[in-house]
N, CA, C and O atoms as CSV, one atom per row, in Angstrom:
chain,resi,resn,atom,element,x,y,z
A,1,UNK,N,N,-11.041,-10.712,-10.165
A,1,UNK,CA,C,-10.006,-10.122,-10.974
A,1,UNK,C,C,-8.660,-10.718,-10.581
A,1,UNK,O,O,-8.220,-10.597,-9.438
A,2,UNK,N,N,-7.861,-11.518,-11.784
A,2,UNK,CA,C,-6.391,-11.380,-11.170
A,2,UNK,C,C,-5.599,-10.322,-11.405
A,2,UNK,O,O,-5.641,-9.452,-12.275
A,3,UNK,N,N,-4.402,-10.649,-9.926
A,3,UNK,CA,C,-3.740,-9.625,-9.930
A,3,UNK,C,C,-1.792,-10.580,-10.112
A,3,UNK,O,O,-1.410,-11.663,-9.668
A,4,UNK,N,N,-1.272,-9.824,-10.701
A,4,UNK,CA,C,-0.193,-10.759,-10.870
A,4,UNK,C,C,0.878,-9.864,-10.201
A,4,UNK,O,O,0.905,-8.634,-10.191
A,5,UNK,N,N,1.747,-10.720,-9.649
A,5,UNK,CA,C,3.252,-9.832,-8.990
A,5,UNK,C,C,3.628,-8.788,-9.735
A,5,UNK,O,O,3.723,-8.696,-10.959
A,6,UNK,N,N,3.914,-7.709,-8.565
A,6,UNK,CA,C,4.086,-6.225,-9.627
A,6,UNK,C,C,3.206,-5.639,-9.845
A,6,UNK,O,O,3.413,-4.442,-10.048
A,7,UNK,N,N,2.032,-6.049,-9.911
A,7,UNK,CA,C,1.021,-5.033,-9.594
A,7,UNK,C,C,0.604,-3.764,-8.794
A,7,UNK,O,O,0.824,-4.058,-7.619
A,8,UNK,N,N,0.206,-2.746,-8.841
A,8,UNK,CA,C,0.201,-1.696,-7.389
A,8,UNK,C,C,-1.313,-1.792,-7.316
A,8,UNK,O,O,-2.079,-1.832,-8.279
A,9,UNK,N,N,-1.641,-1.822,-5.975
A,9,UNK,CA,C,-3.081,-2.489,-5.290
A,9,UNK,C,C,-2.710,-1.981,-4.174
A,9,UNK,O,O,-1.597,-1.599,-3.812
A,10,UNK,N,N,-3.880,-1.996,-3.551
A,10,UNK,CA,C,-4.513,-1.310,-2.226
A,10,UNK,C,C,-4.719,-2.464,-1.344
A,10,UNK,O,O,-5.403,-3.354,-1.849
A,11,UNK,N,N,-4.261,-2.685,-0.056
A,11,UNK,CA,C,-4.346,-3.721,0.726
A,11,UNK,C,C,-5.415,-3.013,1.838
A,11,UNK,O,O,-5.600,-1.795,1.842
A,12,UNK,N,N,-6.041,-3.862,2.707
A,12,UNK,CA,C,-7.014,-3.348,4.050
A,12,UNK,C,C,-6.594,-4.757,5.364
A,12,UNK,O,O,-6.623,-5.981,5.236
A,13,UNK,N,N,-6.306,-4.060,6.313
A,13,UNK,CA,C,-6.051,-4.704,7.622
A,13,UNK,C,C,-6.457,-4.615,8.829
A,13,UNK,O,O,-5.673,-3.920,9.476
A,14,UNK,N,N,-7.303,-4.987,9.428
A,14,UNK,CA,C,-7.627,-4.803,11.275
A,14,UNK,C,C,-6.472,-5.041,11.927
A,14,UNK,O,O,-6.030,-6.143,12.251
A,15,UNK,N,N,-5.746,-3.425,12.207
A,15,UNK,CA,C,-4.826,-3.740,13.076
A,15,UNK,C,C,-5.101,-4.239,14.386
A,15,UNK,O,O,-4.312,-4.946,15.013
A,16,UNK,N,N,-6.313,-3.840,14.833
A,16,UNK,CA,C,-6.703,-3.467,16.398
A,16,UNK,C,C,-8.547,-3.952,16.024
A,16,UNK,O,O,-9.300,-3.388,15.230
A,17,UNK,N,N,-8.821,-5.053,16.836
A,17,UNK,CA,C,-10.061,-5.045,17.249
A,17,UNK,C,C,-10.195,-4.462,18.233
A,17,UNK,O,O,-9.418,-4.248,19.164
A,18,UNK,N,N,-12.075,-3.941,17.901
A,18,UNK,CA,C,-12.513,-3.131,19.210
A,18,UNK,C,C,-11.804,-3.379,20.553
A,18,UNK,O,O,-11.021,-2.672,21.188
A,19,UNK,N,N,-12.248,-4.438,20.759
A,19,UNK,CA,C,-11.819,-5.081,22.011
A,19,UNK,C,C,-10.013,-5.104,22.419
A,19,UNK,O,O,-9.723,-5.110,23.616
A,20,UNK,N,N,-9.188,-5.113,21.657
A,20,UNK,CA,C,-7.869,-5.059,21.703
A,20,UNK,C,C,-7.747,-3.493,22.122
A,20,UNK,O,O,-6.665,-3.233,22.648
A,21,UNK,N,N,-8.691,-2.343,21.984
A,21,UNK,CA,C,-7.841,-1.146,21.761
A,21,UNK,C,C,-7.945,-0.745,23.395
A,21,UNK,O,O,-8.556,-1.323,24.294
A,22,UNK,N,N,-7.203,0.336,23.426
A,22,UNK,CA,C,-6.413,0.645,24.716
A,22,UNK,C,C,-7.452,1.159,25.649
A,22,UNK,O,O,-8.405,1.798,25.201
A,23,UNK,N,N,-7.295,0.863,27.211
A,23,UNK,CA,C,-8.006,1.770,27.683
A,23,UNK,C,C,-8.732,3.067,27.948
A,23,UNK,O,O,-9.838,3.487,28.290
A,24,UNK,N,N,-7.087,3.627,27.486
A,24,UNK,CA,C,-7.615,5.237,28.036
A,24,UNK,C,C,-7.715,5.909,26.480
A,24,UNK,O,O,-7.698,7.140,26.461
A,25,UNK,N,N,-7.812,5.252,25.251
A,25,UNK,CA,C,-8.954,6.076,24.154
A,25,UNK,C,C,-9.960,6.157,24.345
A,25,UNK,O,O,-10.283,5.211,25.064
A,26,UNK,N,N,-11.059,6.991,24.051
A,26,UNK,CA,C,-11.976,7.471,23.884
A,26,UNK,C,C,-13.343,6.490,23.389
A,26,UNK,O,O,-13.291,5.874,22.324
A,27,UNK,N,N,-14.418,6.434,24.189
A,27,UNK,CA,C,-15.183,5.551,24.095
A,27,UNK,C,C,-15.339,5.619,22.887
A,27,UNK,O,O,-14.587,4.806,22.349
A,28,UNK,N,N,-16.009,6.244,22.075
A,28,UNK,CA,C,-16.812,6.408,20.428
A,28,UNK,C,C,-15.618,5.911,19.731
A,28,UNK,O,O,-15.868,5.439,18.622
A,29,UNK,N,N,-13.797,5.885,20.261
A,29,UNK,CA,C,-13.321,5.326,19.423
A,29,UNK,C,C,-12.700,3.628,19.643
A,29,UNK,O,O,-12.192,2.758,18.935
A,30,UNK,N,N,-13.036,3.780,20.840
A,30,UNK,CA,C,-12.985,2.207,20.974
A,30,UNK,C,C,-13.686,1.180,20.751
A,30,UNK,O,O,-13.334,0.002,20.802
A,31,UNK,N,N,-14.987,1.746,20.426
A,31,UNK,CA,C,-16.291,0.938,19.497
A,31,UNK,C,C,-15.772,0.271,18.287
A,31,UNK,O,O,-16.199,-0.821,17.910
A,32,UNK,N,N,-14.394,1.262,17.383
A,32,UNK,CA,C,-14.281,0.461,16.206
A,32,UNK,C,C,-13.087,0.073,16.053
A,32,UNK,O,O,-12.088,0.680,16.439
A,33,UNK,N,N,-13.121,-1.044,15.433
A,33,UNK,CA,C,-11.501,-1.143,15.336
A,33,UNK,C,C,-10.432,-0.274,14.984
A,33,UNK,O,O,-10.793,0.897,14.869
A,34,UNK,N,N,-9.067,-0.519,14.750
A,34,UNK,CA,C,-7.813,0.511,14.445
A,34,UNK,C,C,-7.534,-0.717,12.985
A,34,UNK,O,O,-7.215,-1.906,12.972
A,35,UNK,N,N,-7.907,0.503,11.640
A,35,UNK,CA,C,-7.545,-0.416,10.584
A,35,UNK,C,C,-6.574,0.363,9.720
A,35,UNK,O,O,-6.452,1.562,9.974
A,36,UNK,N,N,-5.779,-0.230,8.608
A,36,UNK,CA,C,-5.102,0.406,7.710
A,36,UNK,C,C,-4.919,-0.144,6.601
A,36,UNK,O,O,-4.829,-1.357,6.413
A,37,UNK,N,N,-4.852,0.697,5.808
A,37,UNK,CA,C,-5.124,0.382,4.058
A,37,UNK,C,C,-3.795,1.595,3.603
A,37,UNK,O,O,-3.480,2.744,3.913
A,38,UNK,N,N,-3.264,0.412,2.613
A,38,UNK,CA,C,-1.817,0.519,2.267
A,38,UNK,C,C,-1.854,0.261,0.602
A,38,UNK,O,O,-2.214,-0.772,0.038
A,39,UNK,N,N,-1.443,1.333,0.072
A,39,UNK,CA,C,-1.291,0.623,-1.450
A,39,UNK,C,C,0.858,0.268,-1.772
A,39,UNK,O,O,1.881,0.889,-1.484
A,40,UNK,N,N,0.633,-0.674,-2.285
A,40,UNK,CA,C,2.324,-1.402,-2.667
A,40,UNK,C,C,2.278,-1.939,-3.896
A,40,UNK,O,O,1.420,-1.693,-4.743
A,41,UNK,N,N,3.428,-2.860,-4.033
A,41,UNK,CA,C,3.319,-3.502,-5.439
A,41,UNK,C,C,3.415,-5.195,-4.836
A,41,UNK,O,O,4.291,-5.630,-4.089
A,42,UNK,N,N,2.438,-5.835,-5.313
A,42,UNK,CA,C,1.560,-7.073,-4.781
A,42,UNK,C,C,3.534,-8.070,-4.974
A,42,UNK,O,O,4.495,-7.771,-5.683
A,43,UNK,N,N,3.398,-8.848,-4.298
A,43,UNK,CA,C,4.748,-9.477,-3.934
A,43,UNK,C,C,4.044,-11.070,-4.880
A,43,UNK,O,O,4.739,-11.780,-5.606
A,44,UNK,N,N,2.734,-11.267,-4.625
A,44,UNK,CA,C,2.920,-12.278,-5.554
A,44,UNK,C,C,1.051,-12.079,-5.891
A,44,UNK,O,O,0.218,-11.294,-5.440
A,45,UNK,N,N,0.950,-13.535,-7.175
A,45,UNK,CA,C,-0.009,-13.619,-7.904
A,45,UNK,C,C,-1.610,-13.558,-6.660
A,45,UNK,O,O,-1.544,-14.056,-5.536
A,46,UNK,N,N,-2.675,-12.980,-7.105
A,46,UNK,CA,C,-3.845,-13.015,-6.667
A,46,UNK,C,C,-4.327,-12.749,-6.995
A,46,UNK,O,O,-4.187,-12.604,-8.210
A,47,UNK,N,N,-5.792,-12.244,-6.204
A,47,UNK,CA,C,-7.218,-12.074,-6.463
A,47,UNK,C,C,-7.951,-11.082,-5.706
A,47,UNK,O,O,-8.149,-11.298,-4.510
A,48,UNK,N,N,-8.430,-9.896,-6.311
A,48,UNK,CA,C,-9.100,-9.065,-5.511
A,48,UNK,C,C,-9.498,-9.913,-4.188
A,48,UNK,O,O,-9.653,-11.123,-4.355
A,49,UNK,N,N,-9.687,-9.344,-2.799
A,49,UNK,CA,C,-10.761,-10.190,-2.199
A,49,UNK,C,C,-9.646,-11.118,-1.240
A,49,UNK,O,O,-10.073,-11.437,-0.131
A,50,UNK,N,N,-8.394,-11.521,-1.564
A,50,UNK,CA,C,-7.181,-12.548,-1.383
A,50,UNK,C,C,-6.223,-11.323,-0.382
A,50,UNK,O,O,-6.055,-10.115,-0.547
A,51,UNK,N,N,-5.708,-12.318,0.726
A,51,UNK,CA,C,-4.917,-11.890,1.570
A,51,UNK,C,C,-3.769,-11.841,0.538
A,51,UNK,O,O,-3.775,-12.683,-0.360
A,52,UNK,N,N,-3.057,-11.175,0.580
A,52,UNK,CA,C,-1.696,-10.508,-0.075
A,52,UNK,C,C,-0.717,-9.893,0.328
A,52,UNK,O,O,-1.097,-8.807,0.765
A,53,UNK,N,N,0.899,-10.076,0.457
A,53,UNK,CA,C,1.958,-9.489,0.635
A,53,UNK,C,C,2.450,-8.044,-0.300
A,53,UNK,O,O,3.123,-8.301,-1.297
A,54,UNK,N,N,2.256,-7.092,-0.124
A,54,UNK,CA,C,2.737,-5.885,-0.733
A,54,UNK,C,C,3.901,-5.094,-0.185
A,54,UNK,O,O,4.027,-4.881,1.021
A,55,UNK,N,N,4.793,-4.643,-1.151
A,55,UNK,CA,C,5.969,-3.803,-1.190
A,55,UNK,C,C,5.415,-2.689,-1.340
A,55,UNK,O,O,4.599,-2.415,-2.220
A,56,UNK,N,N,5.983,-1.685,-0.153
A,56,UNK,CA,C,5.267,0.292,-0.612
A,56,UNK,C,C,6.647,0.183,-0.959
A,56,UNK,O,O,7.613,-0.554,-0.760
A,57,UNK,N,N,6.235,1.544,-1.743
A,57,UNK,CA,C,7.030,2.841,-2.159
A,57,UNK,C,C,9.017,2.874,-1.017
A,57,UNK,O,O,10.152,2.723,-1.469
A,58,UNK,N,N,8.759,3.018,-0.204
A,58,UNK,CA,C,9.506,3.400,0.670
A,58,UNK,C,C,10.040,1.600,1.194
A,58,UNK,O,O,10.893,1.375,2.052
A,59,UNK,N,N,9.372,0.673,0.513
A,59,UNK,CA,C,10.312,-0.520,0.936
A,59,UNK,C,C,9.510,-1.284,2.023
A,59,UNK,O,O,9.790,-2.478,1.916
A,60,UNK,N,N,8.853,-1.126,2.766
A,60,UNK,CA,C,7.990,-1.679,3.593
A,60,UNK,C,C,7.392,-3.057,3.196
A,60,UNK,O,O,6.675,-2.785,2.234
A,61,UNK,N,N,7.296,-4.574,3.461
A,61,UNK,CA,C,6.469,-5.324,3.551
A,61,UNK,C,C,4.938,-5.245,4.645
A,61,UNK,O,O,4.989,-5.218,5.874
A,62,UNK,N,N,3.865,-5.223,3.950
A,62,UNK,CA,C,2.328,-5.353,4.722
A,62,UNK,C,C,2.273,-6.119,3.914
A,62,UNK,O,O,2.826,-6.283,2.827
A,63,UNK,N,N,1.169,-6.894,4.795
A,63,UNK,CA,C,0.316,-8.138,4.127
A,63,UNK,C,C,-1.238,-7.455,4.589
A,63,UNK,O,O,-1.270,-6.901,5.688
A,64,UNK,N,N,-2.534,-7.493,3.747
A,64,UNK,CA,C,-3.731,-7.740,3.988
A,64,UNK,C,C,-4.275,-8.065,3.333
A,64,UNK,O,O,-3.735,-8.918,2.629
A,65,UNK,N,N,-5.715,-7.717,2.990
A,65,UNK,CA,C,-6.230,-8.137,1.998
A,65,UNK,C,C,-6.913,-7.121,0.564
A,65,UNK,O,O,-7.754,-6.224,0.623
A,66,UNK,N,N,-6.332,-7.560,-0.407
A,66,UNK,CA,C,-6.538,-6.549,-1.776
A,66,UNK,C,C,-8.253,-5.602,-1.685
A,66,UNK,O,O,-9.296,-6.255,-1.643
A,67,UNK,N,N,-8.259,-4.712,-1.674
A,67,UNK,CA,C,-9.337,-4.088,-1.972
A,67,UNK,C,C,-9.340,-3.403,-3.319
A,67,UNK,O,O,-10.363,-2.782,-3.606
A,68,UNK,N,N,-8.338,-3.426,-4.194
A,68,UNK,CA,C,-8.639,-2.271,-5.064
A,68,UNK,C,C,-7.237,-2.569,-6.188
A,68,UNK,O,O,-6.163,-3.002,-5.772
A,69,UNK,N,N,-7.440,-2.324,-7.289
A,69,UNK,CA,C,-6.214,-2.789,-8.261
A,69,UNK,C,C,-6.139,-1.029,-8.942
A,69,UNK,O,O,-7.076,-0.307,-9.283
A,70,UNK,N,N,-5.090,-0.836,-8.951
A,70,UNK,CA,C,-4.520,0.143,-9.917
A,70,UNK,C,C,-5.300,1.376,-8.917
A,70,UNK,O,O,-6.261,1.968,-9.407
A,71,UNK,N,N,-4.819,1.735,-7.456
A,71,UNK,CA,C,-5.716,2.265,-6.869
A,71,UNK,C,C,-5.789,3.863,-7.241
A,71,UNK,O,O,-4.733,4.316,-7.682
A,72,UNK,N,N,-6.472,4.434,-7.170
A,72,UNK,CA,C,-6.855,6.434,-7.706
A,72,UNK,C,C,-6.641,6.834,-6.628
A,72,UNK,O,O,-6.926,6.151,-5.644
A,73,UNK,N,N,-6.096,8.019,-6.532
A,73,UNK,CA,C,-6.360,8.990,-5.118
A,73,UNK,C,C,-7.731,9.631,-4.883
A,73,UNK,O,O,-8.175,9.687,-6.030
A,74,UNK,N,N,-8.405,10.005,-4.298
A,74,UNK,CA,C,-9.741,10.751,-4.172
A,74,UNK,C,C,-9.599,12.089,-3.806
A,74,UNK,O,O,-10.537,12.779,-3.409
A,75,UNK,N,N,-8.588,12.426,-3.913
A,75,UNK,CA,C,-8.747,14.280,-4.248
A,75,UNK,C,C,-8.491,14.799,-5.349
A,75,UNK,O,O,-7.583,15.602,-5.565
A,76,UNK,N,N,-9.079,14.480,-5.931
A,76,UNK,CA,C,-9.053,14.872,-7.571
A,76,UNK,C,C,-7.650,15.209,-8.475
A,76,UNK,O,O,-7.492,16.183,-9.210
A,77,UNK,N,N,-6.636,14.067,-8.190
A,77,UNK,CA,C,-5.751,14.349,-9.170
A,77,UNK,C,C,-5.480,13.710,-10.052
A,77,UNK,O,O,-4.460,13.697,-10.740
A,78,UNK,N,N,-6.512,13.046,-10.102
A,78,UNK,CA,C,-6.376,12.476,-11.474
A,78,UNK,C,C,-6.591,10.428,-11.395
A,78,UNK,O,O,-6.733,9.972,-10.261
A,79,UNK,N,N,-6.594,9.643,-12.319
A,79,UNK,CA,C,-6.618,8.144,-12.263
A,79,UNK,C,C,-4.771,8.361,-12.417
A,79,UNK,O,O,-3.936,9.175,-12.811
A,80,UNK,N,N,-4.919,6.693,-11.657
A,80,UNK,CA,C,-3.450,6.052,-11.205
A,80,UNK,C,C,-2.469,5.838,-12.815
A,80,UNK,O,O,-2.945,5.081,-13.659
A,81,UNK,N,N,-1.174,6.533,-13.094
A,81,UNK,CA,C,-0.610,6.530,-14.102
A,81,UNK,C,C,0.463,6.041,-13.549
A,81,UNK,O,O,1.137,6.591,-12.678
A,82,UNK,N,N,0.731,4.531,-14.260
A,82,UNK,CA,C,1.228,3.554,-14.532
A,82,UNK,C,C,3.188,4.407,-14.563
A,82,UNK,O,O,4.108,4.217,-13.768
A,83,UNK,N,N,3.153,5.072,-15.496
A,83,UNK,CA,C,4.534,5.850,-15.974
A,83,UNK,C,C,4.899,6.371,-14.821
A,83,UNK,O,O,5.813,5.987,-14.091
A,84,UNK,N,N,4.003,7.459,-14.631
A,84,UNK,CA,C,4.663,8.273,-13.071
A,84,UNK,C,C,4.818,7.454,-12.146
A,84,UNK,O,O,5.174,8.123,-11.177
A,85,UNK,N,N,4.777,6.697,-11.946
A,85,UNK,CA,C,4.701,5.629,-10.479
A,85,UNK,C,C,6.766,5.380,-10.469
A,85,UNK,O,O,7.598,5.483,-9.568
A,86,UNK,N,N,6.885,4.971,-12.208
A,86,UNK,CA,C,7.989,4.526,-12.459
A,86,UNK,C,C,8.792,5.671,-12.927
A,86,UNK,O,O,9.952,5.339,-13.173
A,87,UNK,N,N,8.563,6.763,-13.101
A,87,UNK,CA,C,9.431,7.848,-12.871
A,87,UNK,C,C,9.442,7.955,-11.855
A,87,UNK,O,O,10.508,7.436,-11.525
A,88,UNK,N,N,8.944,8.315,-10.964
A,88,UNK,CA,C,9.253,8.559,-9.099
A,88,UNK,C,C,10.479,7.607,-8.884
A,88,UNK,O,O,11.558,8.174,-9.052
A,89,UNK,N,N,10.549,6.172,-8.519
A,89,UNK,CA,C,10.777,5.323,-8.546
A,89,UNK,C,C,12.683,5.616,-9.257
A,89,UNK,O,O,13.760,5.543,-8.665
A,90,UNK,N,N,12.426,5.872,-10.392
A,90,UNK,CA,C,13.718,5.846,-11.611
A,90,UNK,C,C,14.870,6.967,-10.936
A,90,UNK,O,O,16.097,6.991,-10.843
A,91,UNK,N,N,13.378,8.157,-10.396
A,91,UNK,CA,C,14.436,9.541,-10.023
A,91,UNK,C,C,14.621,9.349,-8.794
A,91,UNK,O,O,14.320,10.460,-8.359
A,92,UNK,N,N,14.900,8.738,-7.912
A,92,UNK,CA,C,15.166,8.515,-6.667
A,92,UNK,C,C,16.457,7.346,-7.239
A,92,UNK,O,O,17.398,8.132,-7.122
A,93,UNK,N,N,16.850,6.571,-7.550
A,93,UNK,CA,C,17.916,6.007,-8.122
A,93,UNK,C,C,18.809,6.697,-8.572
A,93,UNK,O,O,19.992,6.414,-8.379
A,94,UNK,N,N,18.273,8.135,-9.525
A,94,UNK,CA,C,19.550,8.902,-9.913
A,94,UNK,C,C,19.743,9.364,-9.192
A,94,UNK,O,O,20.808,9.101,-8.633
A,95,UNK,N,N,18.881,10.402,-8.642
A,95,UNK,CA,C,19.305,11.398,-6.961
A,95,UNK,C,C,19.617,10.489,-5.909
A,95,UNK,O,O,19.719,11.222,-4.925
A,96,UNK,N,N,19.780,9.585,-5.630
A,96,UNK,CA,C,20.140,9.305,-3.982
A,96,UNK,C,C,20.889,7.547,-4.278
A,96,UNK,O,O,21.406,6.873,-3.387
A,97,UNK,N,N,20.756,7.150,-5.657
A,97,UNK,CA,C,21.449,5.554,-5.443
A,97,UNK,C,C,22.766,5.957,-6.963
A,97,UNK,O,O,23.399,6.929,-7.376
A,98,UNK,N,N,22.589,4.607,-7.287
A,98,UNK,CA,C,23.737,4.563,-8.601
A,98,UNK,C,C,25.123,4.297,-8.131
A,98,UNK,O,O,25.354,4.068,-6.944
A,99,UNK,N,N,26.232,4.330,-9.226
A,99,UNK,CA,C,27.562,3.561,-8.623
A,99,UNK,C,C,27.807,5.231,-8.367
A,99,UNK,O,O,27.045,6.194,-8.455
A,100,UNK,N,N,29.529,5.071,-7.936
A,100,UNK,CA,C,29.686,6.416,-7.725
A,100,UNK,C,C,30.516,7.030,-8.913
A,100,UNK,O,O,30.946,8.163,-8.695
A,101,UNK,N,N,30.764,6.563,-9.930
A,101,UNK,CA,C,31.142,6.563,-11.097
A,101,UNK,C,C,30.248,7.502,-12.111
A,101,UNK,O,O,30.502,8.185,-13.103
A,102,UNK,N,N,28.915,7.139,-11.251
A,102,UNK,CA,C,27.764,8.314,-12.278
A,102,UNK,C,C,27.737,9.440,-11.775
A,102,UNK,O,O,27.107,10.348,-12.317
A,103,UNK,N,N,28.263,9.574,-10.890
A,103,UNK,CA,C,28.378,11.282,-10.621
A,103,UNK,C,C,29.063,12.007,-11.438
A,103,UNK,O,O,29.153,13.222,-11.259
């Protein structure tokens, strides 16, 4: 699947191999790695499957690799809507940015 800049996608990363993680955690959890999965808006063109640079919400650059395009939450609220992403987004510009002229 391509994915083109601007997209919102789900990235996956091994922060921590087994072997990297700390001594004094807990055996059963030092067996597996320390990973994290991040959804952003893809910084440039790709491919499911493709290491990728993503922008979150809050401004953050991660890079990993795409697992998932247009990602859903799994507690039942519903599939990923395109609009609300960009209302969130719009109302945080009026409440907290803008010139000071729009007040």
């Amino acid at each position: 699947m391509q994915i083109k800049k601007g997209d919102w996608v789900k990235i996956h990363r091994i922060i921590l191999t087994s072997e990297q993680r700390a001594p004094q955690v807990p055996e059963d959890t030092k067996k597996v790695p320390l990973e994290m999965w991040v959804k952003g808006f893809a910084q440039s063109d790709s491919k499911l499957g493709e290491e990728v640079t993503v922008k979150t919400i809050t401004g953050r650059l991660e890079t990993g690799k795409i697992v998932e395009f247009n990602p859903t939450y799994s507690h039942s609220f519903g599939n990923f809507v395109p609009e609300l992403l960009q209302i969130g987004i719009d109302l945080k510009d009026i409440l907290f940015g803008g010139d000071v002229d729009e007040r």
